[in-house]
C-alpha positions as CSV (number, residue, x, y, z in Angstrom):
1,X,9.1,-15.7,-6.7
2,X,5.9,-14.1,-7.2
3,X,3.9,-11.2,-5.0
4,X,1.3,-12.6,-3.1
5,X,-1.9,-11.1,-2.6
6,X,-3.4,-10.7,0.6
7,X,-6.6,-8.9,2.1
8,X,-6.9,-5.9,3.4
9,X,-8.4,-7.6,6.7
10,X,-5.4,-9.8,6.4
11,X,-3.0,-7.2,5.9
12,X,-4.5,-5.1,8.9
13,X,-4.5,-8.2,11.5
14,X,-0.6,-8.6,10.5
15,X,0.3,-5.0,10.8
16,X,-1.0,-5.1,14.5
17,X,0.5,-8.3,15.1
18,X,3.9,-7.9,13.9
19,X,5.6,-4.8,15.2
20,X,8.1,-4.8,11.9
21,X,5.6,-5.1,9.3
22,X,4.8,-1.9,7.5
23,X,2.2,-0.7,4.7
24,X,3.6,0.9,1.7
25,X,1.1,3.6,0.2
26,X,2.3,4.0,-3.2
27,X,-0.3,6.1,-4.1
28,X,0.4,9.3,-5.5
29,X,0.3,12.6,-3.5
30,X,-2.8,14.1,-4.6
31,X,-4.6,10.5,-3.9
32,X,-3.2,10.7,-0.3
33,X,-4.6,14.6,0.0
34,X,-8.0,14.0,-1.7
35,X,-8.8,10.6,-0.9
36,X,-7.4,9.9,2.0
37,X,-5.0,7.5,3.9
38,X,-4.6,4.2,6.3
39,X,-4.6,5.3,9.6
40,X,-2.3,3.0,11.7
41,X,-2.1,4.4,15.1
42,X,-4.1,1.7,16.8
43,X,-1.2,-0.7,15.4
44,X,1.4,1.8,16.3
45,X,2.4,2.7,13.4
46,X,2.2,5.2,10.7
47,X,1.8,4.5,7.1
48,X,4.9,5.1,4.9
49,X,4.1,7.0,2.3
50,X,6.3,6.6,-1.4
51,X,4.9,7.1,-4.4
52,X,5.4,4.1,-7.4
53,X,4.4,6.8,-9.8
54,X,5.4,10.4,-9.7
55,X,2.1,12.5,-10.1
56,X,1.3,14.6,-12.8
57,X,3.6,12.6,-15.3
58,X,3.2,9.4,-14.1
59,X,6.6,8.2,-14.4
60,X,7.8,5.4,-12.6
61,X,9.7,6.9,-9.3
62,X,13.7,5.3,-10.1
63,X,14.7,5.7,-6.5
64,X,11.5,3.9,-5.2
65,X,13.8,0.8,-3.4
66,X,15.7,3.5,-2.1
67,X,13.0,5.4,-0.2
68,X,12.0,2.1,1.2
69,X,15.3,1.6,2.6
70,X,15.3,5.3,4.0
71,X,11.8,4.8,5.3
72,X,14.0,1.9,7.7
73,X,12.8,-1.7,5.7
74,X,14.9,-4.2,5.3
75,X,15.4,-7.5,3.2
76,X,13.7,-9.0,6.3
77,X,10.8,-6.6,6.6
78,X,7.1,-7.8,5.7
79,X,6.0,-5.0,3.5
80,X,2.3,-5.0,2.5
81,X,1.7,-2.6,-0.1
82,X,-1.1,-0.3,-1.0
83,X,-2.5,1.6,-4.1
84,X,-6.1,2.6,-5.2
85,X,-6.7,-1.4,-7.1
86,X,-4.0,-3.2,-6.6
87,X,-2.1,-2.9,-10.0
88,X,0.7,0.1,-8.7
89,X,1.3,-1.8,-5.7
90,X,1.8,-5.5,-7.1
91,X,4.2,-3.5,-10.0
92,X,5.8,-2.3,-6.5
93,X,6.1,-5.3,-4.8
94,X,7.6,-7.2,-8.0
95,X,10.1,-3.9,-7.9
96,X,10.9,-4.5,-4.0
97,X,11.3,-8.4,-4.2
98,X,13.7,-7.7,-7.7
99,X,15.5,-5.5,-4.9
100,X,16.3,-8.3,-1.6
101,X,12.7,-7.6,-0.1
102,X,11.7,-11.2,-0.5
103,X,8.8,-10.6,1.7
104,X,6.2,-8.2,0.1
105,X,2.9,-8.8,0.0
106,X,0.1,-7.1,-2.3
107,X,-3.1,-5.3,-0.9
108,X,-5.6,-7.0,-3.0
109,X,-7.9,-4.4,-3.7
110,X,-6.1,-1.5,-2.7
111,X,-7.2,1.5,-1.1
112,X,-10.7,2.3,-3.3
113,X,-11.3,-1.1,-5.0
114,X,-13.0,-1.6,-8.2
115,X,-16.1,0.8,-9.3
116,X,-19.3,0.4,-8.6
117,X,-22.2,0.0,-10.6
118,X,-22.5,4.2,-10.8
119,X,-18.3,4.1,-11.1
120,X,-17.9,5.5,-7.4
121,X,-14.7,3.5,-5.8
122,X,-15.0,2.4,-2.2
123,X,-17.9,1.0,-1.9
124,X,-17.4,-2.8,-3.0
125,X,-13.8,-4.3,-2.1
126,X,-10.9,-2.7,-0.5
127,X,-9.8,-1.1,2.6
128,X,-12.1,1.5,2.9
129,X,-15.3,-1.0,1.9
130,X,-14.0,-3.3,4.6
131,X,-13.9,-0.9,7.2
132,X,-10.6,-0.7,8.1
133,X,-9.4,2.8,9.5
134,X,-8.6,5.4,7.3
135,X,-8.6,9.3,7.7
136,X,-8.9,12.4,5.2
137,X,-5.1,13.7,5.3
């Protein structure tokens, strides 16, 4: 079983349209502060925030399945995971499938998306380039 990737668009139409899907953020904590987070409330929802990586050292957070179940997902919940590419959260997703949540999707793109020509993210793919809403936390 492999992570599939889905858009952002995609991933926004099926937060609103299914009340127990939920976005993962695994981002880390200084990304949510400085750049900024998915702002659900027009779905009803808030964004559950874990992150895959603990910031400053970058280690792989061990009780990450374990938040998710504490955040109130379970082996039936569609989880649709978000990180600044795409690359934290599909590691994520692979982590939550390994774990009994055989339905997690990957944000393709993430948050930010790739760079720009100048190196600026959130400008060419993602869920900030594509509009969806988003606030400074």
């Amino acid at each position: 079983m492999s992570v599939e990737d889905v858009s952002p668009r995609a991933a926004w139409d099926a937060l609103r349209a299914d009340p127990d899907a939920m976005l993962v953020d695994v981002r880390t904590d200084a990304e949510w502060n400085f750049v900024g987070i998915p702002e659900l409330s027009e779905a009803g929802k808030q964004v559950v925030l874990i992150p895959w990586q603990v910031y400053p050292s970058m280690q792989v957070n061990g009780a990450f399945t374990d938040h998710l179940r504490k955040a109130g997902a379970t082996e039936q919940s569609k989880l649709y995971f978000l990180c600044r590419s795409g690359v934290r959260s599909m590691a994520a997703g692979e982590a939550a499938q390994a774990a009994g949540f055989s339905q997690a999707f990957n944000v393709a793109n993430g948050f930010e998306g790739p760079p720009d020509a100048e190196g600026h993210r959130g400008e060419v793919a993602g869920w900030k380039a594509e509009g969806l809403p988003w606030r400074q936390r």
